[in-house]
C-alpha positions in Angstrom: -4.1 -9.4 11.1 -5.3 -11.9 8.6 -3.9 -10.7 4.7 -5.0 -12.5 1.6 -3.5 -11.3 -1.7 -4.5 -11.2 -5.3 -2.3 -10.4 -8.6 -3.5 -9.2 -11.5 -2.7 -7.3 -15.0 0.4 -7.7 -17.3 2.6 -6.3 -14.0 1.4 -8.7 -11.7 0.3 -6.3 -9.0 -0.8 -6.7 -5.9 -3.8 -6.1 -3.8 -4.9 -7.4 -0.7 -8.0 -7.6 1.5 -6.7 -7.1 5.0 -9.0 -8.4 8.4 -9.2 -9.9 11.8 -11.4 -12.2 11.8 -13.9 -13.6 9.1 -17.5 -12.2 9.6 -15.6 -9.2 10.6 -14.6 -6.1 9.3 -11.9 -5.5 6.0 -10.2 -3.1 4.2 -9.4 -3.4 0.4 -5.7 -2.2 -0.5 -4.7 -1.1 -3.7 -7.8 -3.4 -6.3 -5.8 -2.7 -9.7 -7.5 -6.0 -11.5 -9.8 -8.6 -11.1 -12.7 -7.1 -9.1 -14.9 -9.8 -9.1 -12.0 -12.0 -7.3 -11.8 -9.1 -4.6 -15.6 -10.0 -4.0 -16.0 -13.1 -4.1 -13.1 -13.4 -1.5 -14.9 -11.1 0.7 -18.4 -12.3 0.2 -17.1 -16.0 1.3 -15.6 -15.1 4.4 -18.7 -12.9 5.4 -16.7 -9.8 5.6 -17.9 -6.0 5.8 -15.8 -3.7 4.2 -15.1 0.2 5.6 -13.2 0.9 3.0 -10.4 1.1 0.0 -7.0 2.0 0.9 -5.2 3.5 -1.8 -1.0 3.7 -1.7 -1.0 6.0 -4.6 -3.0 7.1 -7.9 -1.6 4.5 -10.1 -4.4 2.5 -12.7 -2.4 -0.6 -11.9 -3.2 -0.3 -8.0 -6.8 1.3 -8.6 -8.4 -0.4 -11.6 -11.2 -2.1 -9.9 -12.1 0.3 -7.0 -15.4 1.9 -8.9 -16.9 -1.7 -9.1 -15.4 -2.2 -5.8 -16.9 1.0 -4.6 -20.0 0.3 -6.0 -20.3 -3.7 -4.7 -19.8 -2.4 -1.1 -20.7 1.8 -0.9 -17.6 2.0 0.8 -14.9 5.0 1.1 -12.0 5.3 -1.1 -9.2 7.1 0.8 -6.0 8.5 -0.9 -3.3 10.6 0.0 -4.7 14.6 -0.9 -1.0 15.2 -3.4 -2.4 12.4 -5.1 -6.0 13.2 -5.7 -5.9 15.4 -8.9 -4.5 13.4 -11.1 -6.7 10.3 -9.6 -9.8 12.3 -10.9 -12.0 10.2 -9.4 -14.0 10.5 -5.8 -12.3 10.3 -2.9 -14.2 10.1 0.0 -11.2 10.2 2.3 -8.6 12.4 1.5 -5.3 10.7 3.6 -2.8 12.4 6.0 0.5 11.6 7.3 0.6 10.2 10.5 -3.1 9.7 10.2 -4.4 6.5 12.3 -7.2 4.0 10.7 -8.3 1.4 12.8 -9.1 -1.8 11.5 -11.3 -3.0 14.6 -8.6 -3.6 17.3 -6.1 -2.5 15.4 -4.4 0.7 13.9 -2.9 1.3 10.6 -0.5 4.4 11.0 -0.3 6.4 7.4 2.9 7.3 6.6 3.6 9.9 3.5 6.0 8.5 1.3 7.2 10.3 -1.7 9.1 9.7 -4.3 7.0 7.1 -7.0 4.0 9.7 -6.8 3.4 12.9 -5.0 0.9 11.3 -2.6 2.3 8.0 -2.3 1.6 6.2 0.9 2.2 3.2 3.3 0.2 1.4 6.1 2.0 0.4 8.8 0.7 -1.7 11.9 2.9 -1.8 14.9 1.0 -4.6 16.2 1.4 -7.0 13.2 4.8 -5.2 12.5 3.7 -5.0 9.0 3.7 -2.1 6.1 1.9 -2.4 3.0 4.7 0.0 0.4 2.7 -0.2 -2.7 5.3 1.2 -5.0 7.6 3.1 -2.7 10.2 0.1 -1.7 9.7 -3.6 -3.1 12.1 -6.6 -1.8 14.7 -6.2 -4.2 14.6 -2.4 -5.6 12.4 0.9 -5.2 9.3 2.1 -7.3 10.4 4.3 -10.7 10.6 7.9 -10.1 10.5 9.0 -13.6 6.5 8.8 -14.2 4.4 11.8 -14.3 4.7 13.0 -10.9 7.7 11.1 -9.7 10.8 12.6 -8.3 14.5 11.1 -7.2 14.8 13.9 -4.6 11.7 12.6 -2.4 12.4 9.0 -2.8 15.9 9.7 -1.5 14.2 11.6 1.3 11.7 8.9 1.8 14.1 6.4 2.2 16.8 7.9 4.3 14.4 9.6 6.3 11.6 7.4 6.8 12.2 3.3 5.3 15.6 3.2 6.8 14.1 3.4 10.3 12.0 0.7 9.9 13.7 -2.9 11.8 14.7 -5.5 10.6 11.8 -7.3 11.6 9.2 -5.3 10.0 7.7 -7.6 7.0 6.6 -5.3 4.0 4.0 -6.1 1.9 4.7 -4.6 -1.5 3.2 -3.3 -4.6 4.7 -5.9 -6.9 6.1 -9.1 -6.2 6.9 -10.7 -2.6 7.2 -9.5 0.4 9.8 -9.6 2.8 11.2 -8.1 6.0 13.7 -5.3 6.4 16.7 -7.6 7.5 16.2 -9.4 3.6 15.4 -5.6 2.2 18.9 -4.2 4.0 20.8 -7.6 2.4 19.4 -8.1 -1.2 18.1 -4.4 -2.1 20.6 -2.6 -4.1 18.8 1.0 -5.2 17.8 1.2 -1.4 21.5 0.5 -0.1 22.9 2.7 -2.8 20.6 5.6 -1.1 20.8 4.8 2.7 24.3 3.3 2.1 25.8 -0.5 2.8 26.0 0.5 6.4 22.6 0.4 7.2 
């Protein structure tokens, strides 16, 4: 899997265009800013994208998808806890464990609350890669105390689901750099503070 990112806004957010080969097909993850970068990007390497791939509801992380949307007539997908405070079409409403195949390979959707109701990852076992949005970052976790946030489920979601991953896995975060799980289990403190030092 190729990945090319892009930061925008006042809190440097990312999103990516994820693919296989240019001329081939992409999927957009998390536009919050700069939608005519997103384009051009995609236009030069010739790619076709089947759709926008939304980790949660968050303006930061889906800012440019309606002139996205409307460049490509593509499908916005996001997690169903998450669509009514979005407000805004979704064409495919997300479901854990669901598979979405990006030609060859699959991106696994795995429900991760905690930051938002409906907050999400994509995770390829073939690249070994997860794309967190704002669930875990390198050094700390996504804030629980926004509008539909909760402590409980990120505690869940990290015990439960993120402390499984190995060491290998490279995450791909919301914010900032990414990382692999061996750097997360060394250098995160909220996550080690949750899953404990042991880990």
């Amino acid at each position: 899997m190729k990945i090319k990112r892009f930061i925008g806004g006042v809190l440097e957010s990312n999103g990516y265009v994820i693919y296989q080969n240019e001329g081939g097909s992409c999927f957009v993850i998390d536009p919050g800013y700069n939608s005519d970068r997103f384009v051009q990007y995609i236009q030069k390497m010739d790619l076709k994208p089947e759709g926008i791939l939304l980790t949660h509801h968050h303006y930061d992380h889906t800012g440019a998808v309606k002139k996205l949307k409307n460049e490509f007539d593509c499908p916005v997908f996001l997690h169903r806890e998450d669509m009514d405070i979005y407000k805004e079409a979704v064409e495919h409403p997300l479901e854990d464990g669901e598979a979405i195949m990006l030609e060859d390979e699959e991106l696994r959707v795995i429900h991760t609350p905690g930051h938002t109701r409906g907050s999400v990852c994509f995770y390829s076992e073939k690249s070994k890669t997860v794309f967190t949005g704002d669930t875990i970052f390198n050094v700390d976790l996504g804030r629980t105390d926004l509008e539909d946030g909760c402590q409980e489920d990120m505690v869940r979601s990290c015990r439960d689901i993120i402390d499984k991953w190995s060491n290998e896995i490279y995450i791909y975060p919301g914010h900032g750099d990414g990382c692999n799980m061996k750097k997360v289990r060394r250098l995160n403190k909220e996550f080690l503070d949750i899953v404990g030092e042991e880990s």
